[in-house]
C-alpha positions in Angstrom: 7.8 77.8 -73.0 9.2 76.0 -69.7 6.2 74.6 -67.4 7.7 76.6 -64.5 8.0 80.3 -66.3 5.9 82.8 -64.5 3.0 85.0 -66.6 1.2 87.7 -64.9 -2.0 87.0 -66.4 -3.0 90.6 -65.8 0.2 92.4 -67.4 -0.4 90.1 -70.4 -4.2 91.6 -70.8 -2.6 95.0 -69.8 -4.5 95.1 -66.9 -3.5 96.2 -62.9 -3.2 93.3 -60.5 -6.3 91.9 -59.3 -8.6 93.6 -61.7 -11.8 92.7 -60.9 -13.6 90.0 -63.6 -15.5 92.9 -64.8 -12.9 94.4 -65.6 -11.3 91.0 -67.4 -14.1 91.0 -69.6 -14.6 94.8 -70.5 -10.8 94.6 -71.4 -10.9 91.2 -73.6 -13.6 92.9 -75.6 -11.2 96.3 -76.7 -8.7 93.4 -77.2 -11.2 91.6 -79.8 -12.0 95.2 -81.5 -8.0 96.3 -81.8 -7.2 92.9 -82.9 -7.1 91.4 -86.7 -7.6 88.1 -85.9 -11.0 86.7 -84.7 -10.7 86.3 -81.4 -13.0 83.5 -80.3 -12.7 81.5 -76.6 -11.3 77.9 -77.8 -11.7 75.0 -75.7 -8.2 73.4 -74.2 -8.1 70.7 -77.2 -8.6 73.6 -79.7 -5.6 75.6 -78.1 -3.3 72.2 -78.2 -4.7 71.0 -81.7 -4.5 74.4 -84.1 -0.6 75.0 -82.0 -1.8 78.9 -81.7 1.3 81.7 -81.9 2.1 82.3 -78.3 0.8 85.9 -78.2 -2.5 84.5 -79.0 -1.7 81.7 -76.9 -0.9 83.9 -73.7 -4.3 86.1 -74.2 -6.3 83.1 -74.1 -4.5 81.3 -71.3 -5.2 84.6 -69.4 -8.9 85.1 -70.5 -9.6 81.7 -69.4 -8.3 81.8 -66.2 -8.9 85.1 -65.1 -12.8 85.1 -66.1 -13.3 81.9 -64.3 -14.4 82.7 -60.8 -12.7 80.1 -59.4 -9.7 79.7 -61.3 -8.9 83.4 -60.8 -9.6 83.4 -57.0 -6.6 80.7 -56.7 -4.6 82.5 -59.3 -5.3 85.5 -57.6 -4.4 83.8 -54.1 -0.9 82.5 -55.6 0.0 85.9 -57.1 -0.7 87.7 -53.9 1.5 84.9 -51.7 4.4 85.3 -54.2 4.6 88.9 -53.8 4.6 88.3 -49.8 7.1 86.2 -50.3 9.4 87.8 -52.2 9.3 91.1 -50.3 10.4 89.0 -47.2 13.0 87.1 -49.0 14.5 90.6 -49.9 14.6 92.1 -47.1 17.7 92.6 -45.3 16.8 90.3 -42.0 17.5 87.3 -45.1 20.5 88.6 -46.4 22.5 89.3 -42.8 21.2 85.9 -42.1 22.9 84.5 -44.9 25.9 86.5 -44.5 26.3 85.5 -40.8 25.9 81.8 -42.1 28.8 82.4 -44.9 31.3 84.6 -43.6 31.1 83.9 -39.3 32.3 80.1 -40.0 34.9 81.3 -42.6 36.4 84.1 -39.9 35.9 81.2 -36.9 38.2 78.8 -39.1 40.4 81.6 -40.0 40.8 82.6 -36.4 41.4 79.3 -35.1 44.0 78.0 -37.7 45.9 81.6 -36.6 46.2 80.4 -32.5 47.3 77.2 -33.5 49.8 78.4 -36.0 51.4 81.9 -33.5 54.2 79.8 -32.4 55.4 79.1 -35.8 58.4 81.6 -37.5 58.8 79.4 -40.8 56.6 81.4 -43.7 56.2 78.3 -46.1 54.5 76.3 -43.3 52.4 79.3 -41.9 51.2 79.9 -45.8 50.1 76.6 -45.9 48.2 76.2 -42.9 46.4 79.4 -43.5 45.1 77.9 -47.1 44.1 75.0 -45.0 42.0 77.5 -43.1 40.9 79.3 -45.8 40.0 76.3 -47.7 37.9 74.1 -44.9 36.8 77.3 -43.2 35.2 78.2 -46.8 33.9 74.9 -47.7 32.1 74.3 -44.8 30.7 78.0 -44.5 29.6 77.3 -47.9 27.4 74.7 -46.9 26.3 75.9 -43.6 24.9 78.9 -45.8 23.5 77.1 -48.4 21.7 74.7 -45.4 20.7 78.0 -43.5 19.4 79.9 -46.5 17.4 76.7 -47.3 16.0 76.2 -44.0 15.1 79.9 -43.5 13.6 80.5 -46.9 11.5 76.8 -47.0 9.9 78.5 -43.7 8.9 82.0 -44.9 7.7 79.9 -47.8 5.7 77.4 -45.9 4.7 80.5 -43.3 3.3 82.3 -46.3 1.7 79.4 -47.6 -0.3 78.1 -44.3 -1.1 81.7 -43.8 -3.1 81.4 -47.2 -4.2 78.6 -47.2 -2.6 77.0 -50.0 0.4 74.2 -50.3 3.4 75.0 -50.0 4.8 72.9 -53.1 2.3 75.1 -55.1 3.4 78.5 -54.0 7.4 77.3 -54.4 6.5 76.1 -58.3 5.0 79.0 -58.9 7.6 81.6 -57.1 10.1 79.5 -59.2 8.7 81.0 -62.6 9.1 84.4 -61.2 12.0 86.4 -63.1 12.5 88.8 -59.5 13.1 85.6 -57.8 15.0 83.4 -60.7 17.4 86.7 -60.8 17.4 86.5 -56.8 18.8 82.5 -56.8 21.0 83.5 -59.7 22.6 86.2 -57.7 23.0 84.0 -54.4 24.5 81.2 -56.6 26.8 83.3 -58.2 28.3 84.6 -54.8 29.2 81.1 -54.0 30.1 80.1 -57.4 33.1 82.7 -56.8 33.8 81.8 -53.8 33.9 78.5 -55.0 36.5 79.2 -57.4 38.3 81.3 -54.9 38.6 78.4 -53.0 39.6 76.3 -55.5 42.6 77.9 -56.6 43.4 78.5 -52.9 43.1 74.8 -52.7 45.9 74.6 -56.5 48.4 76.6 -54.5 47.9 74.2 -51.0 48.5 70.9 -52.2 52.1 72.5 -52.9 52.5 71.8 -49.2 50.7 68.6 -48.7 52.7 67.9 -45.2 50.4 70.5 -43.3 48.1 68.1 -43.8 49.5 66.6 -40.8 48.4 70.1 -39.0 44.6 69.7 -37.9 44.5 70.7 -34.4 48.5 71.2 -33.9 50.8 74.2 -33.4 53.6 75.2 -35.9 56.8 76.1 -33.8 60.8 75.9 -35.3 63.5 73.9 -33.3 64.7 77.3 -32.4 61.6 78.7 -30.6 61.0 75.3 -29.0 64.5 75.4 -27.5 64.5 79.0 -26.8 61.0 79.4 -25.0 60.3 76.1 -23.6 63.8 74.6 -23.0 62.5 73.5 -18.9 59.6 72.2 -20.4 61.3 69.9 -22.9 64.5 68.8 -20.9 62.1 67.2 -18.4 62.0 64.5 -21.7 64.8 63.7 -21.9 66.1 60.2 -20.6 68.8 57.8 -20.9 72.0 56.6 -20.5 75.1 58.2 -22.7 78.4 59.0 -23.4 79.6 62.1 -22.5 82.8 64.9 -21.5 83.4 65.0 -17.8 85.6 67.5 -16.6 87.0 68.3 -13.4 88.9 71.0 -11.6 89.4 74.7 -11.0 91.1 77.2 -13.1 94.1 76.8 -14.6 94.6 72.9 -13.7 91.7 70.3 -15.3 91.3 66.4 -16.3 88.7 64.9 -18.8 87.5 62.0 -18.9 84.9 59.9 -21.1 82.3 58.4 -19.0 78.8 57.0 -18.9 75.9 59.3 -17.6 72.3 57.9 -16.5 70.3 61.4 -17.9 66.5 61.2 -15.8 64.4 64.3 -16.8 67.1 66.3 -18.0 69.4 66.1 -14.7 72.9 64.2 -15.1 72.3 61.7 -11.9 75.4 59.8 -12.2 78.4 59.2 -13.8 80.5 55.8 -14.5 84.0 56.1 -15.6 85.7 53.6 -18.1 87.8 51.8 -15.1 85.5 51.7 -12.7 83.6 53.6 -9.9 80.7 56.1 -10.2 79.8 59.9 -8.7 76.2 61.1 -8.4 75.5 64.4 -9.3 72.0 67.0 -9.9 73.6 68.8 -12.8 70.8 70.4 -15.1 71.5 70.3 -18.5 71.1 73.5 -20.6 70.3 73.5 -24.3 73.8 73.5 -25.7 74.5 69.8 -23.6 76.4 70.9 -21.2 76.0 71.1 -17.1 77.9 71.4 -14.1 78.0 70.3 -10.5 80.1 69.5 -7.8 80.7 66.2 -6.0 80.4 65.0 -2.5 84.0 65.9 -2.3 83.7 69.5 -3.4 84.9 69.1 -6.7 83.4 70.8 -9.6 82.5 69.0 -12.8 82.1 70.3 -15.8 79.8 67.9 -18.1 79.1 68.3 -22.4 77.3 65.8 -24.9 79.5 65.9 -28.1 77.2 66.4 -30.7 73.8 67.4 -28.5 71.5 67.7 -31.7 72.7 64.8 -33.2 70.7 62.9 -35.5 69.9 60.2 -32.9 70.8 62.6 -30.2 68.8 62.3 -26.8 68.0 65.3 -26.8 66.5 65.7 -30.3 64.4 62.4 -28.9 63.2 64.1 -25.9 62.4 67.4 -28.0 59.8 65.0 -30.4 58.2 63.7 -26.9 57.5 67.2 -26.0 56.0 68.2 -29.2 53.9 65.0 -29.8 52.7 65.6 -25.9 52.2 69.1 -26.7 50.1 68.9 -29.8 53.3 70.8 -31.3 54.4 70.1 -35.5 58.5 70.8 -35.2 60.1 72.9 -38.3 62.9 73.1 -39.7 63.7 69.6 -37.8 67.2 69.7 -39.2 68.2 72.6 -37.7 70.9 73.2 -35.2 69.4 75.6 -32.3 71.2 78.8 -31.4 73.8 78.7 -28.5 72.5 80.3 -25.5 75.0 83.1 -24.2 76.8 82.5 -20.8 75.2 83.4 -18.0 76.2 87.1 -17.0 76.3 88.8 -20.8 73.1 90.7 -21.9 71.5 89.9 -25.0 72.1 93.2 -26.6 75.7 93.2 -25.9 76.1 93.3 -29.8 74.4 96.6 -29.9 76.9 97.9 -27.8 80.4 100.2 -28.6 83.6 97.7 -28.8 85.2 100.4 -26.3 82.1 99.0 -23.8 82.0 95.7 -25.2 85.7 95.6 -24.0 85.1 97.3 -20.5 82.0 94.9 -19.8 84.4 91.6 -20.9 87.7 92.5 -19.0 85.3 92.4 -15.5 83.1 89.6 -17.1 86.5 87.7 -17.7 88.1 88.7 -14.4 84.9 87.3 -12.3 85.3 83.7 -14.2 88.9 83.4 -13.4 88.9 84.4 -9.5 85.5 83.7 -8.3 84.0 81.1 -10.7 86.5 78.9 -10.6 86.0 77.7 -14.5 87.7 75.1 -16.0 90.5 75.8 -19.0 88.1 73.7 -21.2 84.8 75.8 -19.6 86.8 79.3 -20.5 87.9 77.9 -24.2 84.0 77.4 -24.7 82.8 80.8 -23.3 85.7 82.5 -25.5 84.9 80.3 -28.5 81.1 81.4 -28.2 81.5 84.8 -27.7 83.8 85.2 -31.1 81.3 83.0 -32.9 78.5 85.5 -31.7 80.5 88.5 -32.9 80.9 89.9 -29.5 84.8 89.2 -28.9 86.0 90.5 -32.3 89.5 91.3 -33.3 88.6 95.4 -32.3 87.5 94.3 -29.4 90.5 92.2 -28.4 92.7 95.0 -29.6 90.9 97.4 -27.3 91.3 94.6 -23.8 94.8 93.5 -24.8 95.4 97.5 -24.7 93.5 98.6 -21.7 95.7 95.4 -19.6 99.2 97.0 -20.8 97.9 100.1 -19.4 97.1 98.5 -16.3 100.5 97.0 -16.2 102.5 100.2 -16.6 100.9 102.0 -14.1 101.3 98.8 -11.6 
């Protein structure tokens, strides 16, 4: 029999708790009378050297201690702490304590990994940092539990034990023997056995995206949001000097030239063309690379970047400042962002009937030819967009080339 299992000295004579010795010794006597074997009080040595069956054994143990005055006062102490004990660590002020410890640093975790990932529209990414919450948040309320639970339980124990005047060690060894509070422990360690396993195999299916390692204390977001959302923010990054597309004059007449910008916080400052001279300019660029301004002569100038979101492109350069500034993680890095629509056409223009698609673009069209002034290369870009957007399709076309003839006959 393991040192540490509990015997109720009284339930194994078949007596009530704290039977008076009296009572012990009335009761060892029927047990001598019902029994077949002589029942005679050994000493210890006796007991060790003639390797008694247990039953025997047990009786004996329990006679002897319980009809000793002394022994049975601090048996009787012991027995009368455990059940104090127990009862407290059962009751439900324990288990909501240990339940605040587990699950309130879980859902904190949780909670937090979810603000830093709201920006983020890529699923594989969000997945992953999730698990990442899930798996630390777990972990550590695991062990703030199991720390808690200690600490709270070592002080009923040691409140329990000062209270009756006996050691705490003593009153721990012998709770440990009890089965009610062996099952207890065996329930409590089961619960985080399985959420131990839990974890783990949350932890299997993370390492499958080992880059959101990179995550702790960032914010997911895509190129595309980035751009969309927080294009003032980020064009304040970028920088340098570059080549780019000038273009200059009004509608119909233009000329182009290749020149050399100085770029300073996202504003084209000033140009510098191939055979010399230079023209300063404030000309904000917008998150397809292009700009416009005019000159100290009244000119307008119409400004792109070839490939904006170029591999090396300054823009893409000054988008990775932002983020790192930002505590920002960009997805989907490869990504070319959405062009903006020209200024003037809603964004659910796509929702809309090509008959009023048609009516909105023959105004929209008129306006940029007689009072914005657009360059031939501006009004091939707008055009361009719009068909790539699925706005100006061939109905639609159809439907303006149409409605102008009309407007011609009756003129």
């Amino acid at each position: 029999m393991n040192k540490n299992d509990f015997e109720n000295y009284y339930q194994i004579l078949g007596l009530p708790d704290f039977a008076s010795i009296e009572e012990v010794k009335k009761r060892w006597e029927e047990i001598k009378q019902q029994s077949d074997v002589e029942l005679k009080m050994p000493s210890e040595k006796l007991l060790k050297d003639y390797k008694l069956v247990e039953p025997i054994e047990k009786l004996f143990k329990a006679y002897s201690v319980l009809s000793n005055p002394l022994l049975k006062s601090e048996y009787d102490v012991l027995l009368k702490s455990s059940y104090e004990a127990l009862k407290e660590l059962n009751s439900s002020k324990v288990s909501n304590i240990k339940n605040l410890a587990l699950y309130v640093p879980l859902l904190w975790f949780i909670f937090q990994t979810y603000i830093l990932s709201k920006d983020t529209d890529t699923n594989s990414r969000l997945f992953a940092v999730f698990f990442f919450g899930l798996i630390i948040g777990g972990l550590l309320s695991i062990i703030i539990s199991e720390i808690i639970d200690k600490l709270y339980k070592d002080s009923i124990i040691k409140s329990i034990a000062e209270r009756n005047q006996i050691s705490k060690e003593k009153l721990f060894n012998f709770l440990v023997g009890m089965p009610s509070f062996k099952k207890k422990v065996l329930e409590e360690d089961s619960k985080s056995i399985l959420v131990g396993v839990f974890i783990f195999f949350i932890f299997l299916f993370y390492i499958g995206y080992p880059e959101s390692l990179i995550l702790i204390g960032k914010k997911l977001i895509s190129l595309n949001t980035a751009v969309e959302k927080y294009w003032d923010k980020i064009s304040s990054y970028i920088n340098g000097t570059i080549n780019i597309e000038a273009c200059r004059g009004f509608y119909p007449n233009d000329d182009c030239y290749d020149v050399e910008a100085d770029i300073l916080n996202g504003y084209i400052k000033k140009i510098y063309f191939r055979n010399g001279g230079s023209l300063s300019f404030n000309a904000h660029l917008d998150q397809n690379g292009e700009a416009q301004d005019f000159d100290k002569y009244g000119n307008l100038w119409y400004f792109s970047i070839e490939e904006p979101y170029g591999e090396d492109s300054i823009i893409r350069e000054g988008i990775k400042l932002w983020a790192k500034d930002n505590n920002y993680v960009i997805t989907n890095e490869n990504e070319t962002p959405k062009e903006i629509l020209p200024v003037g056409i809603p964004e659910d223009i796509k929702n809309w009937t090509p008959e009023e698609r048609a009516e909105f673009l023959i105004k929209y069209f008129r306006d940029l030819k007689y009072n914005k002034n657009i360059s031939k290369k501006e009004w091939r870009k707008i055009t361009d967009l719009l068909k790539r957007k699925n706005i100006l399709t061939d109905d639609v076309i159809k439907i303006i080339k149409d409605k102008l003839e009309k407007e011609k006959l009756k003129d």
